[in-house]
C-alpha positions as CSV (number, residue, x, y, z in Angstrom):
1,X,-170.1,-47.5,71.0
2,X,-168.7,-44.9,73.7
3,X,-165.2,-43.0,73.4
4,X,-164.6,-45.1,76.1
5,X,-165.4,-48.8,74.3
6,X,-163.6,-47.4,71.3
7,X,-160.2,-46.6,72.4
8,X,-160.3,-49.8,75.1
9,X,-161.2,-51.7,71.7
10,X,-158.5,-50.1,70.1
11,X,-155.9,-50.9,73.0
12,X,-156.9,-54.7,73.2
13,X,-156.1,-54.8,69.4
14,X,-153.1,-53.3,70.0
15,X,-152.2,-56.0,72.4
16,X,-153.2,-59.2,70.3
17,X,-151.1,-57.0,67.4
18,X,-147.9,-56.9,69.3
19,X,-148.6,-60.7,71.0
20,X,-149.5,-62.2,67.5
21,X,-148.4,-60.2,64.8
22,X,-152.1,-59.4,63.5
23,X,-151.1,-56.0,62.9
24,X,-149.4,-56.7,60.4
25,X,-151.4,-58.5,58.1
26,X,-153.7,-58.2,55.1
27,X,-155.8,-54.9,56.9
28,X,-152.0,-53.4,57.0
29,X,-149.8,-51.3,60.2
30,X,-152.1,-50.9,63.3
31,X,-153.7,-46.9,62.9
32,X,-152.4,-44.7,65.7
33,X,-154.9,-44.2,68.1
34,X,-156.3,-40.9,66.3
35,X,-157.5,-43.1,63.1
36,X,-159.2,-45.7,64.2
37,X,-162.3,-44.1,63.0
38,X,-160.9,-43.8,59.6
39,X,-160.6,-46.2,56.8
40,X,-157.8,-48.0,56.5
41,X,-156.5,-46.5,53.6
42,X,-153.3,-44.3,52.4
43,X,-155.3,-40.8,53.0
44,X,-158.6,-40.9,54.6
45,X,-159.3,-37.4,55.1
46,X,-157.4,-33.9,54.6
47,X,-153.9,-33.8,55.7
48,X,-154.0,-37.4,56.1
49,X,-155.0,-39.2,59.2
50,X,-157.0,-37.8,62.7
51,X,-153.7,-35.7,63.6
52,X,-153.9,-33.3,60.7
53,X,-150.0,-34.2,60.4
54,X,-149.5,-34.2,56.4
55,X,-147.5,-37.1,57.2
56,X,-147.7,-40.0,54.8
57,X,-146.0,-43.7,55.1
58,X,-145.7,-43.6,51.1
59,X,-142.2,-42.7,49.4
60,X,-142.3,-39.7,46.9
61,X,-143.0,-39.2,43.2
62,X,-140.6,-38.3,40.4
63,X,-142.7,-35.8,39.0
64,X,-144.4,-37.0,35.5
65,X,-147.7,-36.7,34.9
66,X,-150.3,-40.0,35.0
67,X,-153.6,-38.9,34.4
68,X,-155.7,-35.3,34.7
69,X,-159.2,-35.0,35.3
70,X,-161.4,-32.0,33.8
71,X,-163.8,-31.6,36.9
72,X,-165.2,-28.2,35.2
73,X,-164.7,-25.3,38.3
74,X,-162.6,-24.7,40.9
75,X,-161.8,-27.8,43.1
76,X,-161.3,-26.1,47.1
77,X,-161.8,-29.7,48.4
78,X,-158.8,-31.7,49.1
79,X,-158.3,-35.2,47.6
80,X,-159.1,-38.3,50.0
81,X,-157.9,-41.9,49.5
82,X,-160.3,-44.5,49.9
83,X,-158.7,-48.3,50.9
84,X,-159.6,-49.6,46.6
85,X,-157.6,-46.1,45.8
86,X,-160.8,-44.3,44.7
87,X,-160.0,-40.4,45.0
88,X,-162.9,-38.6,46.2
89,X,-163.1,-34.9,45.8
90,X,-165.8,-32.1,46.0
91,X,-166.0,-29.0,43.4
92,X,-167.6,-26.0,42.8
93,X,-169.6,-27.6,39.9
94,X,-170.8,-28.1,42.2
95,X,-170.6,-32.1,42.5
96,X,-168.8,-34.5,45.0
97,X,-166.8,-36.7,42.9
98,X,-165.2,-40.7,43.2
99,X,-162.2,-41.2,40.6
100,X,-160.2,-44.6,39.7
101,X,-157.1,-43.6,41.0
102,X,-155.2,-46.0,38.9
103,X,-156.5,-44.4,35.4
104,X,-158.3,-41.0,36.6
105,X,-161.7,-42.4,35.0
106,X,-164.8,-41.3,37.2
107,X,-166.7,-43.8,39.3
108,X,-170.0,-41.7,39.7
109,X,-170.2,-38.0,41.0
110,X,-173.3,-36.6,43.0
111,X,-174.5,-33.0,42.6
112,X,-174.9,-30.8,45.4
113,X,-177.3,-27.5,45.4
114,X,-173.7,-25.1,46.4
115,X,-170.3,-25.1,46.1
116,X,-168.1,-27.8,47.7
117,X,-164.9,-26.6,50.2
118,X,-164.8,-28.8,52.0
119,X,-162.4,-32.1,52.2
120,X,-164.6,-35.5,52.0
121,X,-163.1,-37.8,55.6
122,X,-163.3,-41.6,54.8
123,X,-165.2,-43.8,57.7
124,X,-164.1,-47.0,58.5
125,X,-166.8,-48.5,57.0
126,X,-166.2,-46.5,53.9
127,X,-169.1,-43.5,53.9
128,X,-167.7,-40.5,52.8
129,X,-168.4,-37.4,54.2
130,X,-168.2,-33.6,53.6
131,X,-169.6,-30.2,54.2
132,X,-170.9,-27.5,51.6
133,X,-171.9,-23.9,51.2
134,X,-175.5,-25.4,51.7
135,X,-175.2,-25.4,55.5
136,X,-175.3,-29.1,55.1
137,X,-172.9,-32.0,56.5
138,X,-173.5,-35.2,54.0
139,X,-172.9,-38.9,54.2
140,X,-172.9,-41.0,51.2
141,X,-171.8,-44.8,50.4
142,X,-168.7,-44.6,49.0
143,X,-169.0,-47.5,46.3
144,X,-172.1,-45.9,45.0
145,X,-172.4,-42.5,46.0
146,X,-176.3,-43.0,47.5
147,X,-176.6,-40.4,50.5
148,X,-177.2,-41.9,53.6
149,X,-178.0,-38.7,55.3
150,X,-177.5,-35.0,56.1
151,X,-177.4,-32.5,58.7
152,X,-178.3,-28.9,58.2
153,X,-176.4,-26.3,60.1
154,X,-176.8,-22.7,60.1
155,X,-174.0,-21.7,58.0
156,X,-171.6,-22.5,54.9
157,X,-169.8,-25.7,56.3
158,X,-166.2,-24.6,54.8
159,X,-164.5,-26.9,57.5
160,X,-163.1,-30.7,56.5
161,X,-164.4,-33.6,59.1
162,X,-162.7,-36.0,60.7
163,X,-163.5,-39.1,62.2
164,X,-163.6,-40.2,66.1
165,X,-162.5,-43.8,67.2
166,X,-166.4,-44.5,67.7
167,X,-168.0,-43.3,64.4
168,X,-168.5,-39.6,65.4
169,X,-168.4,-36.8,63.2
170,X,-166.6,-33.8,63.9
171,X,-167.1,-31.0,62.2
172,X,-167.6,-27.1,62.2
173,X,-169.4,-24.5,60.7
174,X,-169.6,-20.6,59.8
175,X,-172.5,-20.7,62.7
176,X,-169.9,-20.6,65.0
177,X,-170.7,-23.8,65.9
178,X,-168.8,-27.1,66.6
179,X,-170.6,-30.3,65.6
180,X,-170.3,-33.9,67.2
181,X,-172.4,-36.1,64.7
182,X,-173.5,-39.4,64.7
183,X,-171.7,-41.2,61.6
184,X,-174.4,-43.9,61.1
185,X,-177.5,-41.8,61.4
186,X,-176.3,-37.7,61.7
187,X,-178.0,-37.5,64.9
188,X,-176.7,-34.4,66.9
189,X,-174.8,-35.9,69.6
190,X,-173.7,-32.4,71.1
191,X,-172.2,-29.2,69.8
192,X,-170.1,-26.2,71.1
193,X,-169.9,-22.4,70.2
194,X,-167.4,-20.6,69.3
195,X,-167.0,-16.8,69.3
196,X,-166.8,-16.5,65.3
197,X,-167.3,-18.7,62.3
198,X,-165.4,-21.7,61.8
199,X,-163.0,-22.7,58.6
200,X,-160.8,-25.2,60.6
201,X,-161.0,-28.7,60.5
202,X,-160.6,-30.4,63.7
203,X,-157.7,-32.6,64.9
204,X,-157.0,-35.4,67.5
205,X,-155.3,-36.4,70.1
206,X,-154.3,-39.9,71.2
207,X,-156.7,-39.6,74.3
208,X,-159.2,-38.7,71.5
209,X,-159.2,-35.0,72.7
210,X,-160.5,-32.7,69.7
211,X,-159.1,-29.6,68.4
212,X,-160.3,-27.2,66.8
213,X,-159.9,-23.3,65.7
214,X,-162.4,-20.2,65.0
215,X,-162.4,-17.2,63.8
216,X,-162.7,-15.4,67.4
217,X,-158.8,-15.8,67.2
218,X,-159.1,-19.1,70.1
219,X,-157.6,-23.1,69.3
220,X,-160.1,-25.0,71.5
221,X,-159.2,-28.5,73.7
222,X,-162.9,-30.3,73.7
223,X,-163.8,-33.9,75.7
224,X,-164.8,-35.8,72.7
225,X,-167.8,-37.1,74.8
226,X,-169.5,-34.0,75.3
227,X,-167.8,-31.2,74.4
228,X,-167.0,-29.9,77.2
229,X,-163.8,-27.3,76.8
230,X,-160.8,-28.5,78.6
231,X,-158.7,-25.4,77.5
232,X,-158.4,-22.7,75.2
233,X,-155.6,-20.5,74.0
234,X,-156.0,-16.9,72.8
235,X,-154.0,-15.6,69.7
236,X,-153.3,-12.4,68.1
237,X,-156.1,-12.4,66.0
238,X,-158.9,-14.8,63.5
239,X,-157.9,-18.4,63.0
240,X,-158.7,-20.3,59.7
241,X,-155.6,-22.6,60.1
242,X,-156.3,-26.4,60.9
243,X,-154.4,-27.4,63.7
244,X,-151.7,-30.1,63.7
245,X,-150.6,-32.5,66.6
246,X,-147.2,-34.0,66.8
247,X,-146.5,-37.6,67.6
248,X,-145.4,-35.7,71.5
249,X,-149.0,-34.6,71.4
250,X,-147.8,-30.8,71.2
251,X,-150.4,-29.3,68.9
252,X,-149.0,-26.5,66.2
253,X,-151.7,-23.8,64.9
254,X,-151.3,-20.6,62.9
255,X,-153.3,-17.2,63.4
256,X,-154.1,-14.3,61.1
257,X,-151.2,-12.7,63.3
258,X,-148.1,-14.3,61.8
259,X,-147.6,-16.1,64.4
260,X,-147.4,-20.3,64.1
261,X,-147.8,-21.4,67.5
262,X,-146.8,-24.5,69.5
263,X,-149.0,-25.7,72.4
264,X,-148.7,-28.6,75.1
265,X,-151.8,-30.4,74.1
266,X,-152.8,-31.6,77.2
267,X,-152.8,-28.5,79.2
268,X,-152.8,-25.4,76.8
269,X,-149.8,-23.7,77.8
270,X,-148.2,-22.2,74.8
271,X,-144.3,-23.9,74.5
272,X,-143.6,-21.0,71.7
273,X,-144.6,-19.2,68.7
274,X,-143.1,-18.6,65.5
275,X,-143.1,-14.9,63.5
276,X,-142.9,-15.1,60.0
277,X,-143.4,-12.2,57.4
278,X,-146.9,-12.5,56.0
279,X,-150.0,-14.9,57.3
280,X,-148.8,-18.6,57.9
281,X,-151.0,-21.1,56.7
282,X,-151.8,-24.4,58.4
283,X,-148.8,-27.0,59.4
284,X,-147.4,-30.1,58.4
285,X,-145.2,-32.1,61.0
286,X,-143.5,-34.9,60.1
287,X,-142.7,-37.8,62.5
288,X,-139.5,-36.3,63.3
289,X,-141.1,-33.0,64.2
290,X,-140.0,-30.5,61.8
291,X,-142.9,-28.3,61.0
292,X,-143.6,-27.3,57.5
293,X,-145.7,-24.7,56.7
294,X,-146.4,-22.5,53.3
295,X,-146.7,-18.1,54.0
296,X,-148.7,-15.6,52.4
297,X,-146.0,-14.4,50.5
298,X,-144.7,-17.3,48.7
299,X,-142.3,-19.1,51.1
300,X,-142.4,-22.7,52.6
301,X,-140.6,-22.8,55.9
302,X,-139.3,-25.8,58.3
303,X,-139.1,-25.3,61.9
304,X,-137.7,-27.1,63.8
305,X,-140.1,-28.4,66.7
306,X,-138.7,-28.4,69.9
307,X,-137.8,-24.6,69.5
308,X,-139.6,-23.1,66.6
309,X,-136.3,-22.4,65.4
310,X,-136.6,-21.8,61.0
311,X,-134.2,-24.6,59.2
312,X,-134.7,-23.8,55.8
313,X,-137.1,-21.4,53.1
314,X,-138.4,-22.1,49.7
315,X,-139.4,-19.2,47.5
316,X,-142.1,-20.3,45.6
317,X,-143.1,-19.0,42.0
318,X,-146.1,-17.5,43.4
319,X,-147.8,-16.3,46.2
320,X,-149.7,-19.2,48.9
321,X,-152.7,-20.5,48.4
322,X,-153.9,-22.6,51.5
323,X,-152.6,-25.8,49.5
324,X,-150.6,-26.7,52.7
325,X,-147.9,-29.2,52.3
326,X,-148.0,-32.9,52.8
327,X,-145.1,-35.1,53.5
328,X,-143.8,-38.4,51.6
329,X,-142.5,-41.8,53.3
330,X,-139.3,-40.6,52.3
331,X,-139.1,-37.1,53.4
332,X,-140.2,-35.3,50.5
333,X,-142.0,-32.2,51.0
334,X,-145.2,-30.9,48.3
335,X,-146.7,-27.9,47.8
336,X,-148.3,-25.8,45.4
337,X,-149.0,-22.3,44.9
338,X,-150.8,-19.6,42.4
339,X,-147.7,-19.6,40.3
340,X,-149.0,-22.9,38.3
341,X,-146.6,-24.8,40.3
342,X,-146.6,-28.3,42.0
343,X,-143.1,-28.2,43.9
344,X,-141.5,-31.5,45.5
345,X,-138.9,-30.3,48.1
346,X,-136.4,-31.6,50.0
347,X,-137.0,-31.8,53.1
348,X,-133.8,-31.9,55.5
349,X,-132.3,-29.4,52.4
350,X,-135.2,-27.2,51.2
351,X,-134.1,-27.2,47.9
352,X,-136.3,-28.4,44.8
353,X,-136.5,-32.1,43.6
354,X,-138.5,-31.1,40.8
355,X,-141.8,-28.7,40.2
356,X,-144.9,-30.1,37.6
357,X,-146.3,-27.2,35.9
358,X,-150.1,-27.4,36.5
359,X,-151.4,-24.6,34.3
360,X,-153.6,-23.0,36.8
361,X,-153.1,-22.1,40.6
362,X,-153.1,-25.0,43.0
363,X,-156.1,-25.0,45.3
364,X,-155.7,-28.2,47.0
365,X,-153.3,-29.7,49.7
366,X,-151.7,-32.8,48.1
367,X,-152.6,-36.1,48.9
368,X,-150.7,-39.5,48.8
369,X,-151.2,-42.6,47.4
370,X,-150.3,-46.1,48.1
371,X,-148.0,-46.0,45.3
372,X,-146.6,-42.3,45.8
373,X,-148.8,-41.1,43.8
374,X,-150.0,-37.1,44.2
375,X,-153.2,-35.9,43.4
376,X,-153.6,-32.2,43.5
377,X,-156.5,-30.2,41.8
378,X,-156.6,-26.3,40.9
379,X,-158.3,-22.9,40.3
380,X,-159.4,-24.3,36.4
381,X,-161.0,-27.6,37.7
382,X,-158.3,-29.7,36.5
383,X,-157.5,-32.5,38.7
384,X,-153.7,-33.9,38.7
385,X,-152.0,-37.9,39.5
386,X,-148.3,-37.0,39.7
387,X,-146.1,-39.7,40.1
């Protein structure tokens, strides 16, 4: 199917949805137009859905523990949510893991020859994929775990995928290269390079326009059908940050400068940029537009989004670990840091709902269940349902 077939597919639905009330049955809400390539499920893929938002529908947990999960070594890989609740995982066992949700007891795990950083993104068909330190980009069945097939780059593949409304695979690598993949087969469908390696993990746009970061200090606008760079916009210096796009389509990035910038998604043109005191890690923005984002130094900030302007700070018990926040149905803001600490905040307030003490740092950005459930894991291999 073409980007073009896809997202005319997707608007048809969209139509019969609003005309019959389809959209609301057993399959659940209509996806926005950036997850129709996902499963439908509560969180398909790192920071939740194609726009990297952090934004669940779910409401938030009350902090006691349901299950843990002894996964052995440190688990990089963010938790995703497949549509049964399974909680898939990668670690630096290193295995790529599929847990009952409900209980915590493992489905089946797969070993891979290096370490796993990479988030596993959850097709609509249910393959899972991932990258890891093998250069390699894998697709397996997500019921079973059977690989379907792989792709070898020519780096570590650090960078989390996401999923275009056709099946694509987008995905980067430290070979300074951007991949477009073909989810049934991994065929190369086209690829674009960057000036330095990439850690990001691509976002989307409702047009279906990708976004993605490298380490040559650029956030890149590429055609999903080829690649082709529509715009990019020069920071102060590398970017490991995933970008985030807001439901305006303004796209929010931050850059080893301190800077957390936003930009007008369709054009590039920077709309303003945001100074805090030590590296900014990547953004959350909720469907009201504050931005939340954690700092090198142990503070969660909101901005508000029209401006940049800083609402609130959290001092955490430790310093930031890249475990950027995600946001509840309810408003509720989580994060983690190297302090032991799982923190639910309020987010209008910025004060502390309650913390879980997770006996190692926390490595992972939360994700959300159906239920409200939170599922972290951390620097000891322990894996975490919160609710």
């Amino acid at each position: 199917m073409s980007i073009r077939t896809a997202w005319a597919a997707w608007a048809l639905c969209l139509v019969v949805a609003l005309l019959a009330g389809c959209g609301s049955g057993g399959g659940g809400p209509m996806p926005e137009p950036a997850d129709i390539g996902l499963a439908r499920s509560p969180w398909p893929k790192f920071k939740g859905g194609g726009r990297n938002s952090g934004q669940a529908r779910y409401r938030g947990a009350t902090g006691r523990q349901r299950w843990k999960f002894a996964a052995g070594n440190h688990v990089g890989s963010s938790m995703a949510i497949g549509a049964d609740g399974t909680v898939y995982f990668g670690s630096h066992i290193p295995k790529l893991y599929a847990l009952d949700g409900a209980t915590g007891k493992k489905k089946w795990d797969v070993f891979i020859s290096d370490g796993i950083n990479s988030s596993p993104a959850i097709g609509a068909d249910g393959t899972v994929y991932f990258g890891s330190n093998n250069r390699r980009v894998f697709a397996l069945d997500g019921r079973t775990g059977v690989k379907r097939w792989e792709f070898l780059t020519g780096g570590w593949v650090v960078s989390s995928p996401t999923v275009g409304p056709n099946g694509d695979v987008y995905i980067g690598s430290h070979d300074r290269r951007f991949y477009a993949l073909d989810g049934a087969t991994g065929q190369k469908k086209w690829e674009f390079e960057t000036g330095g390696m990439i850690d990001s993990s691509p976002a989307l746009g409702a047009d279906g326009t990708v976004y993605i970061a490298s380490y040559d200090g650029r956030i890149y606008a590429l055609d999903p059908a080829d690649g082709r760079r529509k715009w990019s916009l020069v920071t102060g210096d590398a970017i490991d940050s995933t970008p985030a796009v807001g439901t305006d389509g303004t796209v929010y990035v931050a850059s080893r400068d301190a800077y957390l910038y936003a930009i007008e998604g369709e054009t590039g043109v920077q709309k303003w940029a945001f100074l805090a005191e030590d590296w900014i890690f990547s953004p959350a923005v909720a469907d009201d537009g504050t931005i939340y984002a954690s700092t090198g130094d142990g503070k969660v900030v909101a901005l508000r989004g029209r401006d940049g302007m800083k609402l609130w700070e959290f001092q955490m018990a430790g310093l930031a670990t890249r475990a950027v926040p995600s946001i509840a149905g309810d408003g509720t803001v989580y994060v983690g840091c190297d302090g032991n600490r799982l923190y639910a905040l309020d987010g209008v307030a910025g004060t502390a709902k309650w913390e879980f003490d997770t006996g190692a740092p926390v490595t992972t950005s939360p994700a959300i269940g159906s239920d409200g459930a939170v599922y972290v894991g951390c620097a000891d291999g322990s894996v975490y349902a919160v609710r």
